[in-house]
N, C-alpha and C positions, 0 to 999 in steps of 0.2 A: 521067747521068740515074739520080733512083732508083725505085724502083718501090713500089707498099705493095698489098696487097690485103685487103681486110676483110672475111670469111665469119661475117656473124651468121645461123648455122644457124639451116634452118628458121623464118626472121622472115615469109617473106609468107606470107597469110592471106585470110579469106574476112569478110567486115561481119559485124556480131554484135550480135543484139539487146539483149544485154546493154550496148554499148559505142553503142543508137543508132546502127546502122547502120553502124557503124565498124569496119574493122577496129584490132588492137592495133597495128601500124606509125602508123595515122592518129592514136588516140588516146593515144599517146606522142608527147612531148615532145622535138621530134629537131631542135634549132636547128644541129647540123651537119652533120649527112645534109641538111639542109633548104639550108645555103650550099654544100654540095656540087652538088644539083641547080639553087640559082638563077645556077650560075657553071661549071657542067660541061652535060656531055650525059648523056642520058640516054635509058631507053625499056626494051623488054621482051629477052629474051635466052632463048633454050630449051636448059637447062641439061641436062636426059634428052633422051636421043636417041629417037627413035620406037621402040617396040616395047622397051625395056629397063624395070625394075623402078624405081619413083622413090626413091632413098636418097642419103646422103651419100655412099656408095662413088663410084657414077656420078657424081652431080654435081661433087663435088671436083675426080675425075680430070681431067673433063672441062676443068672452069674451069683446070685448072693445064695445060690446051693437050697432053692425052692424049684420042684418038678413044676413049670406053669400047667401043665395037662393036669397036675394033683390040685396043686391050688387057689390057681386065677379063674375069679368068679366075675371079673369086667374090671375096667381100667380107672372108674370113677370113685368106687368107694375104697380104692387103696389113697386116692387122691383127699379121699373126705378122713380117711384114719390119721390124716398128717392134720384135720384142723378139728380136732377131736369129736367129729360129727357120727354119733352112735347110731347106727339103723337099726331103728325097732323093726317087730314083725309088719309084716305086709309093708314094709319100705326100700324102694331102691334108691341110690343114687344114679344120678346123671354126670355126664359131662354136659359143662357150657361153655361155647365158644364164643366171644364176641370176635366176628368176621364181618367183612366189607363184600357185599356181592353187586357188581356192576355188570349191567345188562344180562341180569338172570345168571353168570358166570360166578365161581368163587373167586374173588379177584384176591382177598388177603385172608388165610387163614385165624390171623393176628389181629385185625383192624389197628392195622400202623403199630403191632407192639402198643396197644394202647397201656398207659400210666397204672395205675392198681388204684391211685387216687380216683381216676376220673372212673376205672370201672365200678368202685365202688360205688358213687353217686349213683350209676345205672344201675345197679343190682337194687338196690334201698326201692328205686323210682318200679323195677320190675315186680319187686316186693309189696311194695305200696298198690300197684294196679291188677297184679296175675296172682299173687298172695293167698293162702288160706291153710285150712286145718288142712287140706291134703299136699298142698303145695307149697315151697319153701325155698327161696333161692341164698345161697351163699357165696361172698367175694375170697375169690383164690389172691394169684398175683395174673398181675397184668391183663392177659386177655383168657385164663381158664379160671374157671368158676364152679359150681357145683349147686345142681338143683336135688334136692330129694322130693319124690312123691309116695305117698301113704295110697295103695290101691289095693282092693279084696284081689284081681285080676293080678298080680305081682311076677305071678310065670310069666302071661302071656304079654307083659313089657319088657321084662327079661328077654327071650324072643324077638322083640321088633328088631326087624333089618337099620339098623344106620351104620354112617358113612364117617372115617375121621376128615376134619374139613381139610386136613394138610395134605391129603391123598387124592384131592379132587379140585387143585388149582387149576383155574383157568378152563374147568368144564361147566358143560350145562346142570344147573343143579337139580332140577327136575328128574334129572334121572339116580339122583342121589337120596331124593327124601326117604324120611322112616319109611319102613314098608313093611305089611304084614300088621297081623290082627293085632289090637292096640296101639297101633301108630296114631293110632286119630287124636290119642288125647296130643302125642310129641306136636306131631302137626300142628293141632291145636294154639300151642305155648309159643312153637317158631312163628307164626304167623302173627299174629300178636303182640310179636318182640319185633316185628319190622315197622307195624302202627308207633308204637312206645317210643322207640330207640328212633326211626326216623326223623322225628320232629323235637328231640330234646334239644335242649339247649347247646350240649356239649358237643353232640356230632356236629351244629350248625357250624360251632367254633372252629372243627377239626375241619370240617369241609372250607371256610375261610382262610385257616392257615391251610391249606394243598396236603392235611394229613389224609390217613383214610381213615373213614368215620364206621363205627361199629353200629351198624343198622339193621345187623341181625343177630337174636341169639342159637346158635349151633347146636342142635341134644347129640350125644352119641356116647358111647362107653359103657351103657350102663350094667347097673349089676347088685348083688347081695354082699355082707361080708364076710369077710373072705376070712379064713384063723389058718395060724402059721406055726409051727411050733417055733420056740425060742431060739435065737441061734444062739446063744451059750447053752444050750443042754443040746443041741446038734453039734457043735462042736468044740464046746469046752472052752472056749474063751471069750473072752468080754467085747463089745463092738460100737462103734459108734461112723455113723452118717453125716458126710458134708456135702449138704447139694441145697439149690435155689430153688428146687419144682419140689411140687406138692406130694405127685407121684412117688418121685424116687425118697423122700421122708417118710411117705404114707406106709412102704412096704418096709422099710425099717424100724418104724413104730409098732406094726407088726409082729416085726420079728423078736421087737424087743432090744433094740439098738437106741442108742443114745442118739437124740439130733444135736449137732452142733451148729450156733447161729453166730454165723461168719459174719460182718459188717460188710454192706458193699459188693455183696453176689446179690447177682438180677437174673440169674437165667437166662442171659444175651454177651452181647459181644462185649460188651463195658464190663462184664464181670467180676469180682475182686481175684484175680488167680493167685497171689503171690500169697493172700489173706488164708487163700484155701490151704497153699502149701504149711504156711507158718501153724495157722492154727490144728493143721493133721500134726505136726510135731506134738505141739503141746499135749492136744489130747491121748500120745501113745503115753503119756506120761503116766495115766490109770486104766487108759485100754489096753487090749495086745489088738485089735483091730481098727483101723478105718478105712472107709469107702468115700472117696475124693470122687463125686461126677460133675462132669461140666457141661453144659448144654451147647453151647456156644457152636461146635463146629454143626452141630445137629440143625441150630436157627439157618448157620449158614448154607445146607443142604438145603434145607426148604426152602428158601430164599434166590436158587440157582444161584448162588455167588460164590463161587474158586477161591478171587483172593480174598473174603472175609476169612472161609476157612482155613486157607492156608496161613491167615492170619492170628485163626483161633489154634489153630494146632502147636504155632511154633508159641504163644504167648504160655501154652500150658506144657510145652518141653520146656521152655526155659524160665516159664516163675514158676511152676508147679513141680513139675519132675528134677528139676535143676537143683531148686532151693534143698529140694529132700536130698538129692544124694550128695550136695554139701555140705549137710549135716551129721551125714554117718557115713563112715567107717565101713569099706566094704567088708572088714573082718565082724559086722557085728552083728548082731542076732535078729537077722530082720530080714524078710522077705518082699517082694515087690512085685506085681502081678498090673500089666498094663492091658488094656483092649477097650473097642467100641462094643455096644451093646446090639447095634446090627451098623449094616451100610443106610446110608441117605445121598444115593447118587446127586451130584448138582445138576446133572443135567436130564434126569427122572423128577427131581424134586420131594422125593417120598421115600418112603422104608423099602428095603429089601429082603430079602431070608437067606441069602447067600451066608455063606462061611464067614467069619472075620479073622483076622492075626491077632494072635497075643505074645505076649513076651512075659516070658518066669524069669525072675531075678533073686540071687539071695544063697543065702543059708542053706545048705540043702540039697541046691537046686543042679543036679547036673549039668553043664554048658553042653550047647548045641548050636556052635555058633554061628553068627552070618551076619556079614559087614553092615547090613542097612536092615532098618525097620520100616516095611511097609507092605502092600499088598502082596507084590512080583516074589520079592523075597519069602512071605507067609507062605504062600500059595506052591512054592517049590520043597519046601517044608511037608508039604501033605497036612491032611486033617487027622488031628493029633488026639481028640477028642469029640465024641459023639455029641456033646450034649455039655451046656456050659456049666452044671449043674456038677457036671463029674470033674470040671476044670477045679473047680473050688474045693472041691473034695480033696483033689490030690495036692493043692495050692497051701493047704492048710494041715493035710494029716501025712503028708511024704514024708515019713522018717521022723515023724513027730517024738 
């Protein structure tokens, strides 16, 4: 049997007057999310566990059949396991953001999707000035990053209250900083990266071209690391990850998952989709598992923009979901498992913990069927599973 699963981040949504009461799942164009639901099962699944933070970290974990309550220790050094960044004792990592803050406000979580080239220059420049045996900054892609710091004090930074910055667009940030004992050093680092980063060269540039310039660095996430047990000795078969973000690699290097490095995935709207589909083929060639995530409609939540995402949705039914069930045979020994890892309303602009829709495809899989794939439909379905964790469970061992 093989296995596929398709994570279009961030895809459910809330109706939008703009779209006629629609949300952008409904008013995109989704002829195979749509044969997946009129020939699979379907319904709602609670991807965050009660009482946790809604983000891809948790959700991910969770869908790839890890309890986040058992084993997420903060959302940065699953990010640093993906760039093979070991944390010794008394070491956490961080998250870092480079964001654009105008008049005290978070104006871009992103600072304009900055380049990975130009953020690298900053991180060297950050390295070069904030630098030392306790402190160490590393270049992710585009605008997340990762800092480790070496401190006796390692609880009580673990601890410090922060803020993800995509959660606090367009607010005052003052009422966002670190908070709680240890903040002072975070404090510290941000404050410092507004001296740095304001007067580089490169923000001058971005501020010349009308981009937005990265004049600040963001801490938040942070944590110890985290151990997973293997997902072939959980569930017997072999696996392998296609995604552009650090994150969702980090937890599948983890788990002991193969990454696959697709040409041409960025983590945004330009993304390589068709590269994703093509190359998930090739790799079931030696797996029996992959995990296809797209980031894309998730930027386009953040972003309050409808038609990107209903741009990103329909470009990942029809190069992504499309190219795959072209390829095979509905009589063939393969199963298909589609869902968002939480909601990112466009007009919230952030995570939610609500319920999402999935759709079971395949081998297996008894039909429960329903003409459309999307919210209204899931949602009349009922909640089919407690916990996305037991989705995968039965995704993988029904009738094994």
């Amino acid at each position: 049997m093989k296995y596929i699963v398709i994570i279009p981040d961030g895809m459910a949504d809330y109706p939008l007057e703009e779209l006629n009461g629609r949300t952008p799942l409904q008013a995109a164009r989704t002829t195979n999310m749509d044969y997946l639901a009129q020939n699979g099962f379907s319904g709602l699944v609670q991807t965050i566990p009660s009482g946790m933070k809604p983000g891809s970290d948790i959700g991910n974990m969770a869908i790839l059949g890890y309890d986040p309550k058992k084993y997420h220790t903060g959302r940065a050094p699953l990010e640093a396991a993906n760039q093979n960044i070991l944390l010794k004792e008394n070491e956490i990592a961080v998250r870092c953001n480079f964001v654009t803050i105008d008049h005290n406000e978070m104006s871009d979580y992103s600072a304009g999707h900055i380049s990975t080239k130009e953020a690298d220059i900053l991180i060297k420049e950050l390295n070069e000035q904030l630098g030392c045996d306790t402190i160490k900054f590393y270049t992710g892609k585009s605008y997340r990053h990762i800092l480790v710091i070496k401190d006796e004090n390692i609880e009580q930074l673990i601890k410090v209250q922060t803020a993800a910055p995509h959660d606090i667009l367009g607010k005052d940030i003052n009422h966002f900083l670190p908070k709680g004992k240890g903040s002072e050093l975070f404090l510290e680092i941000m404050n410092k990266s507004k001296e740095i980063l304001q007067n580089h060269t490169i923000n001058q540039v971005r501020i010349d071209l009308k981009e937005n310039p990265a004049d600040m660095l963001w801490l938040w996430g942070q944590g110890t690391n985290p151990s997973l047990p293997a997902f072939k000795e959980k569930f017997g078969i072999s696996g392998c990850i296609i995604s552009a973000v650090d994150l969702i690699n980090g937890i599948g290097r983890l788990a002991g998952l193969d990454i696959i490095d697709v040409p041409g995935i960025t983590g945004y709207y330009d993304t390589n989709y068709l590269g994703k589909a093509e190359y998930a083929i090739k790799s079931l060639k030696k797996h029996d598992f992959v995990y296809i995530h797209v980031e894309a409609p998730d930027e386009a939540g953040h972003n309050g923009d409808a038609r990107a995402k209903i741009a990103a949705i329909e470009n990942i039914d029809r190069e992504i979901l499309g190219t795959i069930l072209n390829h095979y045979d509905k009589h063939d020994d393969l199963r298909i498992l589609l869902l968002p890892d939480h909601p990112t309303p466009v007009k919230l602009r952030t995570h939610t913990d609500d319920p999402v829709g999935f759709v079971l495809y395949g081998k297996g899989i008894q039909p429960d069927p329903t003409e459309k794939f999307n919210e209204a439909t899931s949602k009349e379905k009922g909640l089919k599973f407690k916990s996305a964790d037991e989705l995968m469970n039965y995704f993988i061992t029904k009738n094994q």
